[in-house]
N, CA, C and O atoms as CSV, one atom per row, in Angstrom:
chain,resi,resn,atom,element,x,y,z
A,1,UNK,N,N,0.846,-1.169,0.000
A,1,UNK,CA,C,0.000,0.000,0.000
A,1,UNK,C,C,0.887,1.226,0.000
A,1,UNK,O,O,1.795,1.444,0.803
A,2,UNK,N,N,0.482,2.050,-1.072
A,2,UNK,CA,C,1.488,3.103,-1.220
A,2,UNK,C,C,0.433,4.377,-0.066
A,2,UNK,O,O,-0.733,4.286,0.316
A,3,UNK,N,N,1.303,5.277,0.145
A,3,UNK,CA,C,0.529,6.162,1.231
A,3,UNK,C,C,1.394,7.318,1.102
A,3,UNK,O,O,2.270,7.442,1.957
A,4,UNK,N,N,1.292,8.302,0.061
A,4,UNK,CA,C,1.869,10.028,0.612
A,4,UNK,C,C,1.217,10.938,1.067
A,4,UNK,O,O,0.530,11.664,0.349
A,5,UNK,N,N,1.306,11.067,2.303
A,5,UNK,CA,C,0.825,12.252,2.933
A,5,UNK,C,C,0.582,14.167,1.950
A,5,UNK,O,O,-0.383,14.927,2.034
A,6,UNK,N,N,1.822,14.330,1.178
A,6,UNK,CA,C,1.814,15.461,0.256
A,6,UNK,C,C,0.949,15.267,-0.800
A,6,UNK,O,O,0.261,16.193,-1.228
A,7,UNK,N,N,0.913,14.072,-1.294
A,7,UNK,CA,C,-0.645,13.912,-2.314
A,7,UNK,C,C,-1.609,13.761,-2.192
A,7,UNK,O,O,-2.515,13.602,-3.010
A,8,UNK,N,N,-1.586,13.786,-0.926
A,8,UNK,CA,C,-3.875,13.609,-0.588
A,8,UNK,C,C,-3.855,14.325,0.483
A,8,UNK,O,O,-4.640,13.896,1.329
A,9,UNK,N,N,-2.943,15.771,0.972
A,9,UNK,CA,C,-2.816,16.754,1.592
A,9,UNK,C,C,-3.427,16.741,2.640
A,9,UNK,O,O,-4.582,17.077,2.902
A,10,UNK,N,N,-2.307,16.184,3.495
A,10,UNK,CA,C,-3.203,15.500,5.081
A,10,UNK,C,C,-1.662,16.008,5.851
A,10,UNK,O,O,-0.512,15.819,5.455
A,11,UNK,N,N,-2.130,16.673,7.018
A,11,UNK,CA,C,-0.835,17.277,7.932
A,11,UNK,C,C,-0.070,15.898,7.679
A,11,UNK,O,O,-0.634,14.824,7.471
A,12,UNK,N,N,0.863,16.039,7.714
A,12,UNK,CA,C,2.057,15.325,8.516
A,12,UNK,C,C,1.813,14.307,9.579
A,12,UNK,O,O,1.742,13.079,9.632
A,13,UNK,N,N,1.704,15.434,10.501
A,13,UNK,CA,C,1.393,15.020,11.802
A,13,UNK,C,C,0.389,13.876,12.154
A,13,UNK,O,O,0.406,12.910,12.917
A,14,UNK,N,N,-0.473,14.399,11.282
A,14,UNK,CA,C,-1.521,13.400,11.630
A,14,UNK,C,C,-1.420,12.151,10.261
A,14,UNK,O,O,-2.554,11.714,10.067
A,15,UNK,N,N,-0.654,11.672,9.558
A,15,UNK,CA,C,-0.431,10.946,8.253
A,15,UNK,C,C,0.156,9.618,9.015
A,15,UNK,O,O,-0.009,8.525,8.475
A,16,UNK,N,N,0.876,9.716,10.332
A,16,UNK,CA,C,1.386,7.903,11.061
A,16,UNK,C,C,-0.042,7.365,11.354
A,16,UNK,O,O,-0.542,6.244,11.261
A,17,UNK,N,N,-0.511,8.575,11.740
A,17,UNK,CA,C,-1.614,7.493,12.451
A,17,UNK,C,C,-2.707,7.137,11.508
A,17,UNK,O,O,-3.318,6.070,11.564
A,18,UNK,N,N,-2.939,8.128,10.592
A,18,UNK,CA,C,-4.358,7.974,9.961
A,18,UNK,C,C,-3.273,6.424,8.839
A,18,UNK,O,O,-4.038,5.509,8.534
A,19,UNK,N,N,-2.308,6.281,8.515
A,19,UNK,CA,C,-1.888,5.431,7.757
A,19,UNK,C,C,-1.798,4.016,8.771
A,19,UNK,O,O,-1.939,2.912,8.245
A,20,UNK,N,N,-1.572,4.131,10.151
A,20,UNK,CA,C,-1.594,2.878,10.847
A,20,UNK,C,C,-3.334,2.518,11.164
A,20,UNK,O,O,-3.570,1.342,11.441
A,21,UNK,N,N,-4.248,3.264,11.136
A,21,UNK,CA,C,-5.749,3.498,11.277
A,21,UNK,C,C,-6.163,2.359,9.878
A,21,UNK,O,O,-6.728,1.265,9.881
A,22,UNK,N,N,-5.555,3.251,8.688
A,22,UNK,CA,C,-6.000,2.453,7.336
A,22,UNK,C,C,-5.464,1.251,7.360
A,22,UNK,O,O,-6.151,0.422,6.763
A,23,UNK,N,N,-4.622,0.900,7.767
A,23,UNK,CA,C,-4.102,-0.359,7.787
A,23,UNK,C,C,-4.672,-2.027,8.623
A,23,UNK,O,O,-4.836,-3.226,8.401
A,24,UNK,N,N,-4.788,-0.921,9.719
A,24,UNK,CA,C,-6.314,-1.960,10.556
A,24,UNK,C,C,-7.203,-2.270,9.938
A,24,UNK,O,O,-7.675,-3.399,10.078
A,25,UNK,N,N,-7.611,-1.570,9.245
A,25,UNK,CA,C,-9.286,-1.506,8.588
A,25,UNK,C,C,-8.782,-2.282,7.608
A,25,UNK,O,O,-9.696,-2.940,7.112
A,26,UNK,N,N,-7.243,-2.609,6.866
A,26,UNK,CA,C,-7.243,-3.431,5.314
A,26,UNK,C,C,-7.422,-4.929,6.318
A,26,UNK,O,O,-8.063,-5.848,5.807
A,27,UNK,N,N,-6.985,-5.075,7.378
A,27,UNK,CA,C,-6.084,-6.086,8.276
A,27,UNK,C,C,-7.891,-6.748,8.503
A,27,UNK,O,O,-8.138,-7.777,7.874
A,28,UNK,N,N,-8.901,-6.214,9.265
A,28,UNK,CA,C,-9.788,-6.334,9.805
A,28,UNK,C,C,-10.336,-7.380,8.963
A,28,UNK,O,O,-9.824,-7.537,7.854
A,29,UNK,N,N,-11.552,-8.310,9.418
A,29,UNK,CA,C,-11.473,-9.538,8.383
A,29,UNK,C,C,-11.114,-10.641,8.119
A,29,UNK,O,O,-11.997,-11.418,7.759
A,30,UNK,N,N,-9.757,-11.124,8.187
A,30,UNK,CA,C,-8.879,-11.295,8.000
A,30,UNK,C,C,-9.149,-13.140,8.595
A,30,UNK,O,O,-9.545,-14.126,7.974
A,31,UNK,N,N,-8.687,-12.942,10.141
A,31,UNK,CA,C,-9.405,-14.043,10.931
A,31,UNK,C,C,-10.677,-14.969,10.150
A,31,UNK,O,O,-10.628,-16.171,9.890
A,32,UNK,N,N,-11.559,-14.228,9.932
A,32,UNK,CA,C,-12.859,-14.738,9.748
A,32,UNK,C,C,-12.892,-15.415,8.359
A,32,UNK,O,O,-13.938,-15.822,7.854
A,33,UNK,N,N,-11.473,-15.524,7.675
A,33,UNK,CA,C,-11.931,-16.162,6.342
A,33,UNK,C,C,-11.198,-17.624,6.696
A,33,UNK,O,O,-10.928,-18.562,5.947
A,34,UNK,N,N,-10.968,-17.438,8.220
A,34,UNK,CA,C,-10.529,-18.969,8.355
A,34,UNK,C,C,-11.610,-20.089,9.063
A,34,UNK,O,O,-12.492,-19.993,9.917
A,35,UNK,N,N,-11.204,-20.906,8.458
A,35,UNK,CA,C,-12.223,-21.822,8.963
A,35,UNK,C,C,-12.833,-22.135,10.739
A,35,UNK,O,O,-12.136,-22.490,11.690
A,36,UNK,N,N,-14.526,-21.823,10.730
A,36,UNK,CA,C,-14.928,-21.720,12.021
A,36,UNK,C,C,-15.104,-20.474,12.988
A,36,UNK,O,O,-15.857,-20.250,13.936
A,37,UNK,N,N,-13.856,-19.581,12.204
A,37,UNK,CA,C,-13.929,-17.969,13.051
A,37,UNK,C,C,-15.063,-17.341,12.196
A,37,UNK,O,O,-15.104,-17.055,11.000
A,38,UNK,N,N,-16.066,-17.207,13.302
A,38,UNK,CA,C,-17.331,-16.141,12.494
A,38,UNK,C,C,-16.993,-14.425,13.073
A,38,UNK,O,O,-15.888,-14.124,13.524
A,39,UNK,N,N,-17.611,-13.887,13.014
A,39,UNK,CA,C,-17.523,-12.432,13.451
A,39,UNK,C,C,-17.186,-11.982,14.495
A,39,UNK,O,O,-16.425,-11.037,14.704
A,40,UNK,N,N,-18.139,-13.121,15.761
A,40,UNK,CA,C,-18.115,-12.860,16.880
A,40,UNK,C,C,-16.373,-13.048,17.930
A,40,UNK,O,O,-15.719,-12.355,18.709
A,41,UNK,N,N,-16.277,-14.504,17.259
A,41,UNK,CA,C,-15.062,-15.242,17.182
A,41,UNK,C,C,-14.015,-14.275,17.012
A,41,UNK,O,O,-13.145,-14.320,17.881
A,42,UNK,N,N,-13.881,-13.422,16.121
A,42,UNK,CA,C,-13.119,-12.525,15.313
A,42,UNK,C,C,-13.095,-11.518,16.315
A,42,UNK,O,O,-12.075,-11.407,16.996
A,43,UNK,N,N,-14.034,-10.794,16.500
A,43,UNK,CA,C,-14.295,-9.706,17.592
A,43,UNK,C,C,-12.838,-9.814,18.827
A,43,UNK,O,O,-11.749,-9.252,18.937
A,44,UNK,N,N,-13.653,-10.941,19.637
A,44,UNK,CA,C,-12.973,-11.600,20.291
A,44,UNK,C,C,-11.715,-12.101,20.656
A,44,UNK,O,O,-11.198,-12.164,21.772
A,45,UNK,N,N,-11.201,-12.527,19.309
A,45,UNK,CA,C,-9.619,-12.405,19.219
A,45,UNK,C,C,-8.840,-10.917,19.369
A,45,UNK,O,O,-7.895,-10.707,20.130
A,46,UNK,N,N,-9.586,-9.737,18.281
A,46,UNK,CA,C,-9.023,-8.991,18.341
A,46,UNK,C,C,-9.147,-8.107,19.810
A,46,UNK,O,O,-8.484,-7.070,19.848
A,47,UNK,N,N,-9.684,-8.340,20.609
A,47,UNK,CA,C,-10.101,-8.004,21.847
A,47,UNK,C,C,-9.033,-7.989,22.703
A,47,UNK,O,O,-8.604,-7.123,23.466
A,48,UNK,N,N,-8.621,-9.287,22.396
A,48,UNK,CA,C,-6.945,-9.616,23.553
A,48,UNK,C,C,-6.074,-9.793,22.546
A,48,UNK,O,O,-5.077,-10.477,22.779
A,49,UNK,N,N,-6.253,-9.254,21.304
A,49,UNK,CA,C,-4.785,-8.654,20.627
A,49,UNK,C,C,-4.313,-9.513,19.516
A,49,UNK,O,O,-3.306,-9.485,18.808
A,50,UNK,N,N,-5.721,-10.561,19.606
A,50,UNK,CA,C,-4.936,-11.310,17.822
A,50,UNK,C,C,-5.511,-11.086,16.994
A,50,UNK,O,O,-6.714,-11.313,16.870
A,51,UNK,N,N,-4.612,-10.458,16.022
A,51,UNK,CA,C,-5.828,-9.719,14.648
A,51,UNK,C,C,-5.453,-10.225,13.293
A,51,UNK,O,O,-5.799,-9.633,12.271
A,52,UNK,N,N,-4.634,-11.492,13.287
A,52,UNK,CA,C,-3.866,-11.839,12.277
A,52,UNK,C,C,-4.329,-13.565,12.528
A,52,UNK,O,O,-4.622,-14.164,13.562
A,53,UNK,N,N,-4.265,-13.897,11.488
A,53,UNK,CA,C,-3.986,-15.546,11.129
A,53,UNK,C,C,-2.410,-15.777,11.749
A,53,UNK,O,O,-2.476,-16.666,12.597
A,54,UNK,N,N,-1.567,-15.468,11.660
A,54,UNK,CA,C,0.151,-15.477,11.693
A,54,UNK,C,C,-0.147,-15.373,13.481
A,54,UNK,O,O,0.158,-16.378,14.124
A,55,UNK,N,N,-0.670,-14.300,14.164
A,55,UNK,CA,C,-0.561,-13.983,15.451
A,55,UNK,C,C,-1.224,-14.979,16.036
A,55,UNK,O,O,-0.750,-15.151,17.159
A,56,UNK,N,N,-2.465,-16.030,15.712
A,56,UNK,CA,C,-3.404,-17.057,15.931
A,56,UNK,C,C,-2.431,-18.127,16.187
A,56,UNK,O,O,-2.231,-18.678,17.270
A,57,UNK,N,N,-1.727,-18.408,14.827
A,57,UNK,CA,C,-0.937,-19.269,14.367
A,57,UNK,C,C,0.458,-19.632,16.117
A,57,UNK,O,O,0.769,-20.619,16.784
A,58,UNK,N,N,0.738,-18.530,16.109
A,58,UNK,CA,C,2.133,-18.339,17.049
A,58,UNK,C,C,1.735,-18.414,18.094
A,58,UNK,O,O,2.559,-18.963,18.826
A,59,UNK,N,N,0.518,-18.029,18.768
A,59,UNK,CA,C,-0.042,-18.026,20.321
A,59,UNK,C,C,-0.377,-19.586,20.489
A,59,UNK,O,O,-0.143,-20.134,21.567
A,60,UNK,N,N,-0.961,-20.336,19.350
A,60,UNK,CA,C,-1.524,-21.153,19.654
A,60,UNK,C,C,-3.082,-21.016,20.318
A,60,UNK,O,O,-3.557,-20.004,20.834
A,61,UNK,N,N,-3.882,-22.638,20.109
A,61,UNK,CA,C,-5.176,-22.156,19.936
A,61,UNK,C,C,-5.168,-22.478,21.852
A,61,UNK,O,O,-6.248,-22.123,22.323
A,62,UNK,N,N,-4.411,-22.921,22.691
A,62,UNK,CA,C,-4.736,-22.991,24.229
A,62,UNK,C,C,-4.445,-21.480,24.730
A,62,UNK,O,O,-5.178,-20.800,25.449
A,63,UNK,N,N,-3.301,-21.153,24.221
A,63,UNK,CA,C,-3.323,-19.695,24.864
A,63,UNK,C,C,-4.411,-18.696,24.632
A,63,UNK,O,O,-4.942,-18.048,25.534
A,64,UNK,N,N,-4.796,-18.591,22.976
A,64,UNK,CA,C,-5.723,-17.933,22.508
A,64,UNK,C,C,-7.380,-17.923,23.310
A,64,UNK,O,O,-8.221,-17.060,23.561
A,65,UNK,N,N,-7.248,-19.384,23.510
A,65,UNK,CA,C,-8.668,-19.760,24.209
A,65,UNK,C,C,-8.700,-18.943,25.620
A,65,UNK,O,O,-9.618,-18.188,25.939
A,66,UNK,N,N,-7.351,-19.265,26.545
A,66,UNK,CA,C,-7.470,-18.593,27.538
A,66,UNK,C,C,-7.361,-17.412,28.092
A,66,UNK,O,O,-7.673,-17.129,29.248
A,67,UNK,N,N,-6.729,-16.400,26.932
A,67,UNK,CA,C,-7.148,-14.918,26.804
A,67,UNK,C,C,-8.503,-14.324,26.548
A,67,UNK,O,O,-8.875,-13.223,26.953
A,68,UNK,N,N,-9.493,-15.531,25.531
A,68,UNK,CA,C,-10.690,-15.056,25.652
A,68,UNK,C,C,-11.390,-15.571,26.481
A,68,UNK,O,O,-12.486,-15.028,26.623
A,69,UNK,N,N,-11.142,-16.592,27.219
A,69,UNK,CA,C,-11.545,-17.390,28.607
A,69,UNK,C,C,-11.545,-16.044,29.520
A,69,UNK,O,O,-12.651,-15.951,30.052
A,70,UNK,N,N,-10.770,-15.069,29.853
A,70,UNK,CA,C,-10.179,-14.189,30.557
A,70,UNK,C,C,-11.320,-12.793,30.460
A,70,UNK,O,O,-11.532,-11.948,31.330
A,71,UNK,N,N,-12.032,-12.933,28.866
A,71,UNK,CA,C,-13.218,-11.839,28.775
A,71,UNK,C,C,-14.317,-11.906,28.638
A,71,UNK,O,O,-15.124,-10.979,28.575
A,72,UNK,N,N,-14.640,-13.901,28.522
A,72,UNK,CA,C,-16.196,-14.066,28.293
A,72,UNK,C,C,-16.154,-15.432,28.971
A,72,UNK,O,O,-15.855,-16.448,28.345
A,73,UNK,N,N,-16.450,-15.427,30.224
A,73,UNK,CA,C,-16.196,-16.538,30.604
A,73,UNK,C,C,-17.802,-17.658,30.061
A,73,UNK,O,O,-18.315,-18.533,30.757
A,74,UNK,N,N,-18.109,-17.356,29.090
A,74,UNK,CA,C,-19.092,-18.680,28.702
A,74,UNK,C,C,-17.849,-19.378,27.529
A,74,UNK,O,O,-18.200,-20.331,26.834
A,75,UNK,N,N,-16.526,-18.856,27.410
A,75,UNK,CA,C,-16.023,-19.785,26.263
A,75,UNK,C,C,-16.066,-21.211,26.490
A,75,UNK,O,O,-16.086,-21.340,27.714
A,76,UNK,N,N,-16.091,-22.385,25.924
A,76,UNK,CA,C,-16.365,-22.930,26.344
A,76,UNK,C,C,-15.473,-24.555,25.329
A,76,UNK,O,O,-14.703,-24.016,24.534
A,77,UNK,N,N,-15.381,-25.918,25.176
A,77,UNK,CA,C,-14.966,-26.611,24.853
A,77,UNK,C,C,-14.621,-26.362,23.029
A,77,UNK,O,O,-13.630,-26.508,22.313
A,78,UNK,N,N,-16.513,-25.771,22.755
A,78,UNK,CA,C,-16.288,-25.716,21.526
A,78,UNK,C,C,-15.097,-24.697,20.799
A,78,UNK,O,O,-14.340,-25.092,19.911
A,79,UNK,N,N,-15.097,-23.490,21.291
A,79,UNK,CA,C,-14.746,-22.298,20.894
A,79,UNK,C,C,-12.902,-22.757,21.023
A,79,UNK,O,O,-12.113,-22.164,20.287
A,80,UNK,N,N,-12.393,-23.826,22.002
A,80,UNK,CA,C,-11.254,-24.022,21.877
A,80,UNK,C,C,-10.733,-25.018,20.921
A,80,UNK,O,O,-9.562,-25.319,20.688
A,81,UNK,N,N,-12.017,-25.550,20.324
A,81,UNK,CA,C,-11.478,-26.553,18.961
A,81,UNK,C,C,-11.667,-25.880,17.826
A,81,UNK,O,O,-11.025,-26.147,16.810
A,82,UNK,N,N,-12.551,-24.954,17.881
A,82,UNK,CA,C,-12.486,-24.264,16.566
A,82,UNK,C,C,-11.095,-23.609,16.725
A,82,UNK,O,O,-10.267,-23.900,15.862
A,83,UNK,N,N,-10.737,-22.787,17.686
A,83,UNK,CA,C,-9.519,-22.406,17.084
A,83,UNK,C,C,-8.265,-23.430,16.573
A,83,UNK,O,O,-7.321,-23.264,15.801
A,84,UNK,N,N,-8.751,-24.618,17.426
A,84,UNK,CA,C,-7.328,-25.456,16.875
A,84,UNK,C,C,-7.947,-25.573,15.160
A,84,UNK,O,O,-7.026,-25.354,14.372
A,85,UNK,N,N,-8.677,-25.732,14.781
A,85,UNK,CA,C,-8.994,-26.044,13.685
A,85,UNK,C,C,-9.055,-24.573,12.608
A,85,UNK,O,O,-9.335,-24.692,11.415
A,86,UNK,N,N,-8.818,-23.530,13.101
A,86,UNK,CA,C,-8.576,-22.574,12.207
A,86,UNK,C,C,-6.978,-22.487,12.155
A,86,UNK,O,O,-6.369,-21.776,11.356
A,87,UNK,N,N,-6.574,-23.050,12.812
A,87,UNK,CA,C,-5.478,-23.303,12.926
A,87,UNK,C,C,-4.768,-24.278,11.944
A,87,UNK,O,O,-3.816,-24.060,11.193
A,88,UNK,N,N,-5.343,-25.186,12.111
A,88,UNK,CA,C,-5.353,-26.078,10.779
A,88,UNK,C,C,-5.654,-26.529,9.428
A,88,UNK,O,O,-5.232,-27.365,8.629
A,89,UNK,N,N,-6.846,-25.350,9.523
A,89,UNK,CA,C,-7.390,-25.005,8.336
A,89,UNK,C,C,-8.327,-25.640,8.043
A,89,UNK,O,O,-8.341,-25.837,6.828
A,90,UNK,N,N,-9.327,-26.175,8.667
A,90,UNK,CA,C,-9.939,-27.384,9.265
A,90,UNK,C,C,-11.444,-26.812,9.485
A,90,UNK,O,O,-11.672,-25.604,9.550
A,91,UNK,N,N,-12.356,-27.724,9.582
A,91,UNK,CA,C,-13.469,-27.475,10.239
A,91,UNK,C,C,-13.035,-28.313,11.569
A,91,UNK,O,O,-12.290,-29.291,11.511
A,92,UNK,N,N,-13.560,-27.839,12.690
A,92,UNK,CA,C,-12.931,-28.488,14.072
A,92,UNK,C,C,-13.720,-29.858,14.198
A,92,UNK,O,O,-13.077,-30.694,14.833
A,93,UNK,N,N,-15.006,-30.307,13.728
A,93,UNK,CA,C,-14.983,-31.516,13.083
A,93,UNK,C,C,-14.212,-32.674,12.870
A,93,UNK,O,O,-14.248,-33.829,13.295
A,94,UNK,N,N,-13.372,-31.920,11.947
A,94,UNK,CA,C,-12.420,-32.766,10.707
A,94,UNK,C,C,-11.301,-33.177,11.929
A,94,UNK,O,O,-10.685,-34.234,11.794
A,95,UNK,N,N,-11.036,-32.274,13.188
A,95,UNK,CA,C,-9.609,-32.504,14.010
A,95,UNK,C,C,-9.662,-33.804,14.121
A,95,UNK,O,O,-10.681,-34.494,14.139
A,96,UNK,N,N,-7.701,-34.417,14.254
A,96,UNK,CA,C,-8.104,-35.989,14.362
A,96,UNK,C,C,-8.326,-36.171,16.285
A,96,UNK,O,O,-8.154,-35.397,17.227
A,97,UNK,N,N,-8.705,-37.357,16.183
A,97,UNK,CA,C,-9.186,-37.586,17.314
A,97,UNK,C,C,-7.821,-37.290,18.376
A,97,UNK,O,O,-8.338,-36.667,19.303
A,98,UNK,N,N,-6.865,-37.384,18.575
A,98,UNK,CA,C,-5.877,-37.287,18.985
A,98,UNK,C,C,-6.074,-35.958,19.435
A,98,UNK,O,O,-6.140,-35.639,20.622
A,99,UNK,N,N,-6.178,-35.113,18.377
A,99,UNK,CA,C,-6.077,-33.358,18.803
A,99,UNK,C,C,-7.365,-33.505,19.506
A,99,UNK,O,O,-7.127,-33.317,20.699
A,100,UNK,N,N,-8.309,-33.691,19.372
A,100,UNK,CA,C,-9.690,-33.851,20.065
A,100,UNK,C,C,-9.235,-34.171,21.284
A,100,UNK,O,O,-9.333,-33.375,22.218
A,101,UNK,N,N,-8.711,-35.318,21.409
A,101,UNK,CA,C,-8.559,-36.091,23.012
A,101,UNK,C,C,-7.791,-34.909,23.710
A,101,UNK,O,O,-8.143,-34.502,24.817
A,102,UNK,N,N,-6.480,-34.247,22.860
A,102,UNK,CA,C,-5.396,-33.349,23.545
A,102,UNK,C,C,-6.104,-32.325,24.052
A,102,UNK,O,O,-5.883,-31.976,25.211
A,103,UNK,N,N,-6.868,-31.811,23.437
A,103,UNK,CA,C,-7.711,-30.476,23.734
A,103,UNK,C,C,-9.201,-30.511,24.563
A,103,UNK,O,O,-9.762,-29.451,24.840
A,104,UNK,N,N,-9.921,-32.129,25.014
A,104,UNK,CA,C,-10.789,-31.809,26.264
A,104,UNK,C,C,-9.888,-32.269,27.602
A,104,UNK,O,O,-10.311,-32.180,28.755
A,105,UNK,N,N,-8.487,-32.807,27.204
A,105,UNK,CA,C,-7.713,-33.368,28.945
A,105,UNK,C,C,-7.483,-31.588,29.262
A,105,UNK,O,O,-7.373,-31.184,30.420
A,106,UNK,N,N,-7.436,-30.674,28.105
A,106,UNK,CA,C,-6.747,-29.656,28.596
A,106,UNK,C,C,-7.855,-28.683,29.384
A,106,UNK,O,O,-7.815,-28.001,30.409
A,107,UNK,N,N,-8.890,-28.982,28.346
A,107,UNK,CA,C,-10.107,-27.682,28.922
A,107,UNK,C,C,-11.016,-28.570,30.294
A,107,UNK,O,O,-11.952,-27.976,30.829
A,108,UNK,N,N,-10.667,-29.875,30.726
A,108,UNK,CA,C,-11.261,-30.565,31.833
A,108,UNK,C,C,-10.229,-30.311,32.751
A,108,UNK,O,O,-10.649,-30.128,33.894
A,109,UNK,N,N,-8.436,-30.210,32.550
A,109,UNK,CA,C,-7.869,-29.782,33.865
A,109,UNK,C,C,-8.038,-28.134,34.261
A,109,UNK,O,O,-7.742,-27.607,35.333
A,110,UNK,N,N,-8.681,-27.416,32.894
A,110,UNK,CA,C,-8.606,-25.698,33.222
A,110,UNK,C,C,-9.867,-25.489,34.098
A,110,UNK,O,O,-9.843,-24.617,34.967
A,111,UNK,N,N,-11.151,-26.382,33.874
A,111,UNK,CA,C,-12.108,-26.113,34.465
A,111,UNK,C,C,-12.623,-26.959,36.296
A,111,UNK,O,O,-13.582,-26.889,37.064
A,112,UNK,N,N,-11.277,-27.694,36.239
A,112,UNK,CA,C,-10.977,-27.868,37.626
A,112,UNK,C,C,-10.763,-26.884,38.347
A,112,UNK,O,O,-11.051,-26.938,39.542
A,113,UNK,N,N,-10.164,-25.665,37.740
A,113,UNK,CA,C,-9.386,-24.731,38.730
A,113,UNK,C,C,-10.259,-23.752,38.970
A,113,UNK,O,O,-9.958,-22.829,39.727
């Protein structure tokens, strides 16, 4: 994305931000064309700071779960397989049973505590 401040005659000053502003808004979206993340899902991530597929990708879907565990506490078994499965590119469905098994020992020892 090309961006000059002197050709679409916008202070200076104000040209970092309104160009880091536009950039959110290209970014926004983004999440939701992966499999299982709907809007709300999306919301949500970007809430506690993941606004990227790449940032999803690197947190992983246990951490991810438990940052939004942290702002809506109805998240719940499902919402932590969909992310493994946007993760994978997956309908959380499709996860093999293995990731299935890995991911309720995890959300049955979190909901002990």
């Amino acid at each position: 994305m090309s961006f000059n401040s002197k050709t679409m005659n916008i202070n200076p000053k104000n040209a970092k931000f309104l160009k880091r502003q536009l950039l959110e808004v290209f970014k926004m979206g983004e999440l939701s064309k992966l499999p299982n993340i709907g809007k709300v899902l999306e919301e949500q991530l970007n809430d506690v700071g993941i606004n990227t597929a790449d940032e999803l990708i690197d947190i992983g879907s246990k951490e991810a779960w438990l940052k939004i565990k942290e702002v809506d506490e109805s998240a719940c078994i499902n919402r932590l397989m969909a992310l493994e499965g946007a993760i994978q590119n997956i309908r959380w469905h499709d996860l093999s049973e293995n990731d299935k098994k890995n991911l309720k020992e995890f959300y049955n020892n979190f909901e002990k505590f």
